[in-house]
N, C-alpha and C positions, 0 to 999 in steps of 0.2 A: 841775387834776385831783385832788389833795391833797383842795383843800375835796367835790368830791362824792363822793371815799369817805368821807368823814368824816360827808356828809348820809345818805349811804347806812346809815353804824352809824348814827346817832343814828336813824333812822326805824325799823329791827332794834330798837333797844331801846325806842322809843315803843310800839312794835308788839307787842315782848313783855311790855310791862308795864303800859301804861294804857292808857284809852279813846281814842275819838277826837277827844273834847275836846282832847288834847293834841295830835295832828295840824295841826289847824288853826290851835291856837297858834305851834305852830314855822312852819307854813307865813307866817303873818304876818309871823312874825322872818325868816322868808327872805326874803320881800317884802321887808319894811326894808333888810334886810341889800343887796338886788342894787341897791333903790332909791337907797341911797346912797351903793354904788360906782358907779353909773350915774351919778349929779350930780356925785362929786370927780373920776371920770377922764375926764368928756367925750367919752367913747369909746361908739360902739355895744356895748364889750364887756360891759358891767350889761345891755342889754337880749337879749343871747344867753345869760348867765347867768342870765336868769331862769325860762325853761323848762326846764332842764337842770337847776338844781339842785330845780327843785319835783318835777320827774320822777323824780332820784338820790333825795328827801325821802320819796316818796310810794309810790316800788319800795321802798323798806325800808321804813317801815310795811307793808306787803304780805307782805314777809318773814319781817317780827316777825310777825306774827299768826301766818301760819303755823306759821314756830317754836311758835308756843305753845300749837298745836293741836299740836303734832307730840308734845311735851311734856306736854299733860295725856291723849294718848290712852296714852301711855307710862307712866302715874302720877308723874313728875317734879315735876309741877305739880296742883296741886287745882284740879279742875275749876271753870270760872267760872261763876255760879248765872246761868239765864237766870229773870224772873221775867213771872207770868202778869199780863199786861194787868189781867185784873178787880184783883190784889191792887196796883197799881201808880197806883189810884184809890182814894186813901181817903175814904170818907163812900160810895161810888158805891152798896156793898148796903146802904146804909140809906134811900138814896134808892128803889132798885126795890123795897125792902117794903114802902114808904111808898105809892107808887103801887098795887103790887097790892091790898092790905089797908086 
């Protein structure tokens, strides 16, 4: 019970401070993590701990984020810059003036 509150913060703080890159990184270490209490205890109990703690992992990131909208709508936090598709291809307008011109 300990470790999925513990998944539960760690996903709160993944949630309120990085991308989702980081997400799926911890998720992989939880994988690891149930994988190889599944092989040393020989027990079904790694393979019930593995949706449970990805679930406890994944509801807190759910929570960070929120938090962190809850937070930049409050001015706490500086808002996080979303950025325009066109500016997020570089060379892309020099290619479409190439074509028209």
């Amino acid at each position: 019970m300990s470790a999925l509150i513990l998944y539960v913060v760690v996903g709160l703080i993944a949630g309120a401070l990085f991308r989702v890159q980081t997400l799926v990184v911890l998720a992989a270490l939880v994988f690891c993590e149930d994988l190889v209490s599944f092989i040393l205890s020989g027990s079904s109990d790694g393979l019930v701990r593995l949706p449970t703690s990805q679930c406890a992992l994944q509801t807190g990131y759910g929570g960070g984020l929120y938090l962190r909208s809850v937070l930049e709508r409050a001015g706490l936090l500086p808002l996080t810059h979303v950025h325009d598709r066109k500016a997020a291809i570089p060379g892309e307008d020099e290619i479409t003036s190439d074509a028209i011109g």
